[in-house]
Structures are given as structure tokens and as C-alpha cells.
C-alpha positions in Angstrom: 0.3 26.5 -22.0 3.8 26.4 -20.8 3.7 29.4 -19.1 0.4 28.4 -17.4 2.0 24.9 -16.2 5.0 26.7 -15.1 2.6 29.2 -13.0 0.6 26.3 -11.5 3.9 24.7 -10.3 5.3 28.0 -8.9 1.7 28.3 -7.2 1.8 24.7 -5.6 5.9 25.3 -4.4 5.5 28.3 -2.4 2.3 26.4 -0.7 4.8 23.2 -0.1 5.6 22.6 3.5 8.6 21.2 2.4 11.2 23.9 3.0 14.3 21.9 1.8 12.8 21.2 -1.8 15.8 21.1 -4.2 13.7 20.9 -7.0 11.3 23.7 -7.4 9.5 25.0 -10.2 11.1 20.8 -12.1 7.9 19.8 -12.3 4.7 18.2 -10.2 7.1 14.8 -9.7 9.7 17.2 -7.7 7.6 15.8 -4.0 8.5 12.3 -5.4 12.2 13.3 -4.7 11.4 13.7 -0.6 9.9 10.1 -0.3 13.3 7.6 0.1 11.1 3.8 -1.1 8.3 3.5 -2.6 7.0 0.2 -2.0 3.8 -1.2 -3.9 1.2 -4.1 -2.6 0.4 -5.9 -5.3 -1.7 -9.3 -5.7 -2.5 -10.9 -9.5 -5.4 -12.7 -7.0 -8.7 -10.9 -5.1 -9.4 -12.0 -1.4 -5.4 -12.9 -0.5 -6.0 -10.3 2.1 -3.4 -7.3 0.2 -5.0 -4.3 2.2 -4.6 -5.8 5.4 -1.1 -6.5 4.9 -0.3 -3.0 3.0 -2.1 -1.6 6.4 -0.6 -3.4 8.9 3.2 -3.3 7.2 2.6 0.7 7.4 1.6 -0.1 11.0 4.7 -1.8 11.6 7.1 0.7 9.7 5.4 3.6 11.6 5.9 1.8 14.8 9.9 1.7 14.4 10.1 5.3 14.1 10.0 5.7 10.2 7.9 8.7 8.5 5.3 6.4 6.3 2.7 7.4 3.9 -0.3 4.7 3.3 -2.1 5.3 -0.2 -5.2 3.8 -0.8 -5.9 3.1 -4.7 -8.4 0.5 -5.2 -10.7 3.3 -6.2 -14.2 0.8 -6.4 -13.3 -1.0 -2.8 -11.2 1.4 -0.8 -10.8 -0.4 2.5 -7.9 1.0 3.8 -10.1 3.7 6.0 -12.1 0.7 7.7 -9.1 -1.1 8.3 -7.1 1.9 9.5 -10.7 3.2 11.8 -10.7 6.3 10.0 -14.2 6.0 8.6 -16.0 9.0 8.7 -13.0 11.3 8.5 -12.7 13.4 5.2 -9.3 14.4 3.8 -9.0 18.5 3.5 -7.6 20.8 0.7 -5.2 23.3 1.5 -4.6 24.7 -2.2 -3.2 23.4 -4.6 -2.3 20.7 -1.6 -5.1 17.3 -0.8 -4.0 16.8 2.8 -3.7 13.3 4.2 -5.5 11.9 7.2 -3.5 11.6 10.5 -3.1 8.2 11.7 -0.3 9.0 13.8 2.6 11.5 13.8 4.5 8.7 12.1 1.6 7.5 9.2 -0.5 9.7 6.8 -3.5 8.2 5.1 -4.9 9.2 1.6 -7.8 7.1 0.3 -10.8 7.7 -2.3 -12.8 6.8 1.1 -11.9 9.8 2.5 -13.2 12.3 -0.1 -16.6 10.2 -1.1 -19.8 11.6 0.6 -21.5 8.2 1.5 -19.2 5.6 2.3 -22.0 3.0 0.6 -21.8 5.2 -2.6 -20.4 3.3 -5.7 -18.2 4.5 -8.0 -18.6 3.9 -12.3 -15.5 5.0 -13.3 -13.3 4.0 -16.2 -10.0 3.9 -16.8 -9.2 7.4 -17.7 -10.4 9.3 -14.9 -8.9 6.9 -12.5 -5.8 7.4 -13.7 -6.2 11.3 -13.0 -7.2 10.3 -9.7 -4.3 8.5 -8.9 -2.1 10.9 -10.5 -3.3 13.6 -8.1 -3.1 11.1 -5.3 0.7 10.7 -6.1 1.7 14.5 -6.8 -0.7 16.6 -5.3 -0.6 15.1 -1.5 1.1 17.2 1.0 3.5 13.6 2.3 6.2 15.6 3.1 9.2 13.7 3.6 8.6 10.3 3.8 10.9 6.5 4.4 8.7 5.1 2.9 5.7 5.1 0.5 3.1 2.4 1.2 0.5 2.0 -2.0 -2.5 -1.0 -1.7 -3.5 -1.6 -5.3 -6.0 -3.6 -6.5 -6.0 -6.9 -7.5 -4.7 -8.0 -11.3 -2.3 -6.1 -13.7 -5.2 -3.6 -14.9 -5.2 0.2 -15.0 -4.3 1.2 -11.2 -1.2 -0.5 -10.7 -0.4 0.6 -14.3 -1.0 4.1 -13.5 1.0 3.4 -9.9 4.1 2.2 -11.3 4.6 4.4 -14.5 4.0 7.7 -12.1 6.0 6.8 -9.3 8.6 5.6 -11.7 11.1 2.5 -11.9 12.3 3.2 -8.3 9.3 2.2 -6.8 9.3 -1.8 -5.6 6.7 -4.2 -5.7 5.5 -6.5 -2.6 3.5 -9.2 -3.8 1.2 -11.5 -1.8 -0.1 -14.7 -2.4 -1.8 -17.3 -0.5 -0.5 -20.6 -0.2 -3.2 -22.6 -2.9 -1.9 -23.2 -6.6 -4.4 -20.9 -8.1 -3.4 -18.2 -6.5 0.3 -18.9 -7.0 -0.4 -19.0 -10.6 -1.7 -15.3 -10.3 1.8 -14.4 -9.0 3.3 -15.4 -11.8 1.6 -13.0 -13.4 2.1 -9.9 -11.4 5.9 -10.8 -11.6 6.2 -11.1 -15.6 4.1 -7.6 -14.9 7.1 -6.2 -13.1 9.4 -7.4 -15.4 7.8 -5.7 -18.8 6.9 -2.1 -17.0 10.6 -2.2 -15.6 10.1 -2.2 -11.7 11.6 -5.0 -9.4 10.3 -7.3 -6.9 11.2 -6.4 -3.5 9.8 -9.7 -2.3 7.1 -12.4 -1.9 4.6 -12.8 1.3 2.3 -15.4 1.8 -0.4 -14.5 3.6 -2.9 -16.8 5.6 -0.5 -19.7 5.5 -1.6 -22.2 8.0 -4.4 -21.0 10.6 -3.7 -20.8 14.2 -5.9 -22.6 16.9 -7.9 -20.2 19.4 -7.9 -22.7 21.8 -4.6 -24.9 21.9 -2.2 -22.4 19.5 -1.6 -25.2 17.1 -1.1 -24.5 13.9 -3.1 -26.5 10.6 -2.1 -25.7 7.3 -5.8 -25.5 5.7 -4.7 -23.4 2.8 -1.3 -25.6 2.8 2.2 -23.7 3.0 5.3 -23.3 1.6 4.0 -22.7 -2.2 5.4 -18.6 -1.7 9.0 -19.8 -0.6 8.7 -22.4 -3.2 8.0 -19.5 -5.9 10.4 -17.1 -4.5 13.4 -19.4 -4.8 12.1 -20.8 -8.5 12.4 -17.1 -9.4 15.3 -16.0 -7.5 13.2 -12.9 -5.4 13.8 -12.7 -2.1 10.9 -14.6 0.6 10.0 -11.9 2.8 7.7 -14.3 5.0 4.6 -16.1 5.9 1.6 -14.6 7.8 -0.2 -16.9 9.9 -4.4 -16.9 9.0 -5.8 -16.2 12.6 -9.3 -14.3 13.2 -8.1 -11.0 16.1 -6.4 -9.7 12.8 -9.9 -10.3 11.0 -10.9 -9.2 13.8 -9.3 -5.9 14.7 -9.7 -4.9 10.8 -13.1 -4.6 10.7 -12.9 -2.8 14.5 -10.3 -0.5 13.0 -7.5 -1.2 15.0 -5.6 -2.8 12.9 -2.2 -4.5 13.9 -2.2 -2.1 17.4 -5.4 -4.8 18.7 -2.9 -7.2 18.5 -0.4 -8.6 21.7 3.6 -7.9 21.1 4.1 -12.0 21.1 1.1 -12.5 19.0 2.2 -14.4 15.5 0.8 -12.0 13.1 2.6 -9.3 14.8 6.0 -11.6 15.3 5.5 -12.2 11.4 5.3 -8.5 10.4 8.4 -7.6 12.6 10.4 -10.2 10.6 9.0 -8.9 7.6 9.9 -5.3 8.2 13.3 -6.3 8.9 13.9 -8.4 5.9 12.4 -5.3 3.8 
């Protein structure tokens, strides 16, 4: 069995593009060692708008010139491809490699979405074999060398952000987002005390749709109220990475597929990313 895992290994490193590898023949983790952060998108809450955020902060990272990967692991409502328009587009297997989708020279894309045969098709799977899935996700993707790592997990604290954290390891980071209402707050809480017993740390807090801005005057109405994600992050000493406004051209240009390029450079959304990118 040893010799056969040592063979498969062997087998995948002389198919790895990556020519520098220190760490050949250590083991299927050795591609983690050619991606420098690993951040995860995490939300204890469903509907706080996570993939649009994981999608659009790989937008923004890729637009400043860093080398970003954007994994897609919310295996029963992979969204990323619609968000990203890359619908339709199927990921290829270069053995023992899964190649990514090309979003731009700067972003790779690897989703369940891109391997199902019917985009409508639904997927009954239970824990187990969606851990294999997102094992092979992690260490059997050709990323290359990466900045950064960007991975959209489901809501809650269940088996994929599990799996996510114990592969990539205690390195990785967690972004979490909340919205601005007490219930989902309270969610937050949880994914936090989740970071704290598996043993990764917080990178920061966003809240996401806090206040809505007018189409017609530009004013801005807290209808989800505000402040409750700043509030959290200085009870529990992480760091406030920012607020994104709620505004309908980012609804908008995610189910287009354009994602954060629809936007204009002064829009808020986009002013709101940029901050976040630089506090990150």
C-alpha cells in the first residue's frame, strides 16, 4: 500500500507544472506549500450573500495583480459559476491533475458546477463522499502558485467547512460575513467559537448588505440596520474588515455573470471591496 501511494505521488509530480516544487514525492499536501494565504468565506447564517462576496473579493485580489485561486465548495448550491459567468464551461482532467476554469490570467475557478452534466441536476450526497470531494478539490487541482486561496463554503459549521479547514490546515484564515440583524449576528458567534476549537484564526468580520443605497438620489437607509459587525468585531477583539453597502447592479451583475467588473470604479460596492482588500 505504501509503495502504491508513493507511486501515485511520483506519478502526479512529474505531471505538476510546478517546476520549483521543494517538496516532491512529501505527500499530496506538497501543492498546499505553493499557495502563500489561504483565506476561507465562512457564514454561521444562509442568504448573508457569502458567494458574492468570496467572488467579488477574488475579483478584487485578481484585479491588483495577485495570482488567486476561487474554490467553490457548497457542493448542493454551487453558485460560484453563475456569479463568475462561467456556466456551461466544464473543468478538464489532465492526469492525475482536475484543471481549473480560466477566469482570467490572474483567477482560476474550480466548482462542483463545472463537472455536473445538467446544471439543474441535484446532488444526494452525504457527508463522506463530500469530503473526498473536497479533498480532491484541495490537492488534486493544478493552482499552481497562488497569493492567495479563496474558498466559498456553505453556510453553518457542518461537514464542508470541517473538511476545508482540517485539509488546508491551521494556516488557512477565516473571513466571516454577517448581515447587520441580531439573528444573524448570533450565527457569528458561532462560526467564531468554530474557529476557535478546530484551531484556525479569524482574519476578520464583513458585513454585508448594511444599509441599502437609493437608485435614484444615492442616499443611503439602513433597512437591515448597521454597525452590529463592528460592534461584534471589537466585543471579540478580530479585526473589522468593512461594510458592503446592499445595492441591486451587484444583484444585478451576479446573476448576469459579471460580477464586480459590471460595476463603475466609484461605485460603493466596489470602493467597499478595495478598502477591504487593503485591510486584508
Amino acid at each position: 500500500m505504501a509503495d502504491n501511494k508513493e507511486n501515485k505521488q511520483e506519478n502526479k509530480c512529474s505531471s505538476c507544472t510546478i517546476s520549483d516544487c521543494k517538496s516532491r514525492g512529501s505527500g499530496d499536501k506538497a501543492c498546499l506549500d505553493h499557495i502563500k494565504n489561504k483565506l476561507v468565506i465562512l457564514s454561521g447564517k444562509g442568504g448573508v450573500g457569502k458567494s458574492t462576496v468570496a467572488a467579488n473579493l477574488a475579483i478584487a485580489l485578481a484585479e491588483k495583480g495577485k495570482s488567486v485561486g476561487l474554490l467553490d465548495v457548497d457542493v448542493h448550491g454551487p453558485s460560484i459559476p453563475r456569479i463568475m459567468g462561467l456556466r456551461g464551461k466544464r473543468a478538464k482532467i489532465k492526469e492525475p491533475w482536475l484543471i481549473p476554469v480560466k477566469w482570467n490570467d490572474n483567477l482560476k475557478v474550480i466548482s462542483l458546477g463545472f463537472l455536473l452534466p445538467d446544471d439543474n441536476e441535484a446532488v444526494i450526497w452525504r457527508g463522506p463522499v463530500k469530503g473526498s470531494l473536497i479533498k480532491q478539490f484541495i490537492e488534486e487541482v493544478a493552482w499552481g502558485n497562488l497569493d492567495y486561496l479563496v474558498v466559498d463554503c456553505p453556510p453553518g459549521t457542518g461537514d464542508e467547512p470541517l473538511s476545508v479547514l482540517q485539509i488546508l490546515g491551521n494556516d488557512a484564515k477565516a473571513v466571516i460575513v454577517t448581515t447587520p440583524q441580531a439573528v444573524s449576528i448570533d450565527d457569528v458567534r458561532r462560526s467564531i467559537t468554530f474557529c476557535e476549537k478546530v484551531g484556525n484564526p479569524v482574519a476578520g468580520i464583513i458585513e454585508n448588505m448594511s444599509g441599502f443605497v437609493c437608485p435614484t438620489c444615492g442616499d443611503m437607509v439602513d433597512i437591515f440596520g448597521s454597525g452590529n459587525g463592528q460592534n461584534l468585531a471589537r466585543e471579540t477583539g478580530i479585526k473589522y474588515l468593512g461594510a458592503i453597502p446592499l445595492d441591486r447592479e451587484i444583484a444585478q451583475s451576479g446573476d448576469a455573470g459579471k460580477a464586480l467588473t459590471a460595476l463603475s470604479p466609484d461605485h460603493p460596492v466596489r470602493k467597499a471591496l478595495n478598502e477591504i482588500v487593503e485591510r486584508l
